[in-house]
N, C-alpha and C positions, 0 to 999 in steps of 0.2 A: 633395554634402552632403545633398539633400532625401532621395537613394535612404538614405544612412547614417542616416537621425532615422527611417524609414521600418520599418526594421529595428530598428530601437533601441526603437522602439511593440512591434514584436511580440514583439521577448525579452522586454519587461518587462510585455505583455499576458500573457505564459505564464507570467513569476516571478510574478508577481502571484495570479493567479487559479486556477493550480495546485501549481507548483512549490515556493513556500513554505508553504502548508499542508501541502502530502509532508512538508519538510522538519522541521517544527514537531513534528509526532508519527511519525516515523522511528523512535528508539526504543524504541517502545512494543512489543514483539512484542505483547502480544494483540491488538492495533488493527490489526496490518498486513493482516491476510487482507482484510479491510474496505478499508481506506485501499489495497491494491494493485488489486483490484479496481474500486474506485469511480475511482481512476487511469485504468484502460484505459479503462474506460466514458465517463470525461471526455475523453479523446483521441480516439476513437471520434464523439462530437462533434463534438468541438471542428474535427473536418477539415470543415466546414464553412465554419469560420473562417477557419484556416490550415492548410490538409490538409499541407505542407510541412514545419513544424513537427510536426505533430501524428502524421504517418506516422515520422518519426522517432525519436518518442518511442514510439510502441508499436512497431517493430523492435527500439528497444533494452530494453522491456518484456518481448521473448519471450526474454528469458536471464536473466530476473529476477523467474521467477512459483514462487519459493522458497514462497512462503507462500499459495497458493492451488494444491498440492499437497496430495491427501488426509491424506498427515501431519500438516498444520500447522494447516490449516481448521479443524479444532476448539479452536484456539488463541484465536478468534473467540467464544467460547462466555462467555471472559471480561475479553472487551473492553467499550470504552463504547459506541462505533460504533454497535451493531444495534439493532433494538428489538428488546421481548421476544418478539412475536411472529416476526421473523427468529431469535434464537436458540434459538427452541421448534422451530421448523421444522429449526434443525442436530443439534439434540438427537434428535425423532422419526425423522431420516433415518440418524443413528448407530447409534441403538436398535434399528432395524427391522435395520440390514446387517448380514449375518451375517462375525462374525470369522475372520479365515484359521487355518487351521493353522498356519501360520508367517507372518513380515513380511518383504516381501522387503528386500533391501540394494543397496548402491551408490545410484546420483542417482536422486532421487525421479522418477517421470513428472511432467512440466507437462503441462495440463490446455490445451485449447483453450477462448479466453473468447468471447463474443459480446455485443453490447448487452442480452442477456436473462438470462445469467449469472444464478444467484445464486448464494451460500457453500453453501448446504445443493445445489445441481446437484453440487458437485463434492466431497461427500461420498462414501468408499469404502471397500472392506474395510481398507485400509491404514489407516483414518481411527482406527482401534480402541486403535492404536499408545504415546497418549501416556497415554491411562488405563489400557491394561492394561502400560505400563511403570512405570508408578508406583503399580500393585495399587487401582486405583480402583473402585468398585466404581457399577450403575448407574442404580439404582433413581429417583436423584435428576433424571433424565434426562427425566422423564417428570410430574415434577411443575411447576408453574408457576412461571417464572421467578422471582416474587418470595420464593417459598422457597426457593430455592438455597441461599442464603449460612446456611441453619440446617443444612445438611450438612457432618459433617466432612469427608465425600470431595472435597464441591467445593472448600472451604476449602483441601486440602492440593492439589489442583489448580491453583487460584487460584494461592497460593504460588508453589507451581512456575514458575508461566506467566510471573506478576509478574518474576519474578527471571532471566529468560530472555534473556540479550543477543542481539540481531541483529545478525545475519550479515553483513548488507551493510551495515555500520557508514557515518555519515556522508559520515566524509570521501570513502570509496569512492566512494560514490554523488555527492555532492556534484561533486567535481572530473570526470570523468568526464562526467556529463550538464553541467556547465557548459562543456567543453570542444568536447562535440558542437554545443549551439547556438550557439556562438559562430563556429563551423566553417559554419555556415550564414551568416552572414551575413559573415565575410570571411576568406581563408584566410594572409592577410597576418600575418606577427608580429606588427609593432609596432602596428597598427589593432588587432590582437586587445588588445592590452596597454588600448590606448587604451579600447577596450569593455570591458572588465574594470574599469578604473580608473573609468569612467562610470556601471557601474550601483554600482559599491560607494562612488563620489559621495552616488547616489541614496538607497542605503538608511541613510547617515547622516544625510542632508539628513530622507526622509521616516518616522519611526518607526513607520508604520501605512498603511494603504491605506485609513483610511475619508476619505469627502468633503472635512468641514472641513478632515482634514490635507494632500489634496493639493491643498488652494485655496491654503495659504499662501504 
């Protein structure tokens, strides 16, 4: 019983303090380049903590870096996530890289991350792809973050990016990594059932993770 409450601290240390903020802004495509990366960098960590957990979760991270492929990184450009000076810094790295002759096809490369990562590291010719798919032009690139939004180009960018559903939809993700940690901590059905039924006890019982709420 104590080893099971034991384990039961550490899935709900994990839902807690990473896994449902993932889940909270998942559909965002502009936020993902951000929020995936800031992920790795948390698990990266966090094996400190619980390297057990947390090696787990970046094994299953390296089939799931869709969005911090040169393609999509600039998707980042009009997210909330960055500050302006990280989206100056994606913008000058855009700017500077000269566009290919062509863009290649089939599955994007994934990029290798490190604790030092940033968005604009794994900018690349490919990066060119989503403005000159949609005739954008780039002058605005280079101007300071808080005049962007008086461009039509980024306006119809915005648009765009706004209206972009991801790929790895919820549930996808959702079921999936709830199934791997729970596989950790026991490989038994009905226990599993039982630890499912437990934290979704939990998250009706607690509507928030701050202080006051879990004193009551």
């Amino acid at each position: 019983m104590k080893k099971t409450v034991v384990k039961l601290e550490r899935l709900n240390l994990f839902l807690g303090l990473f896994y449902t903020p993932m889940w909270m802004s998942s559909t965002l495509a502009a936020d993902a380049p951000a929020n995936d990366l800031q992920f790795m960098k948390d698990m990266m960590k966090f094996k400190r903590t619980d390297p057990e957990i947390a090696q787990a979760v970046l094994q299953k991270l390296e089939n799931h870096k869709w969005y911090l492929t040169q393609e999509v990184v600039p998707f980042a450009l009009f997210g909330s996530r960055l500050s302006d000076k990280e989206k100056q810094d994606i913008a000058a790295k855009l700017h500077a890289t000269e566009k290919p002759d062509s863009f290649r096809r089939g599955k994007p490369m994934f990029p290798q991350v490190t604790a030092k990562t940033t968005l604009a590291d794994l900018v690349g010719p490919q990066s060119h792809l989503l403005l000159d798919t949609l005739g954008i032009e780039y002058d605005w690139l280079l101007q300071p973050v808080a005049t962007w939004p008086r461009s039509d180009d980024y306006s119809k960018a915005l648009e765009y990016v706004s209206n972009v559903k991801v790929v790895n939809d919820i549930a996808e993700r959702g079921v999936k990594m709830m199934t791997d940690f729970a596989n950790i901590i026991t490989t038994d059905s009905q226990q599993k059932q039982y630890l499912l039924q437990t934290v979704e006890y939990n998250r009706e019982r607690f509507d928030s993770f701050k202080k006051q709420t879990l004193k009551k």
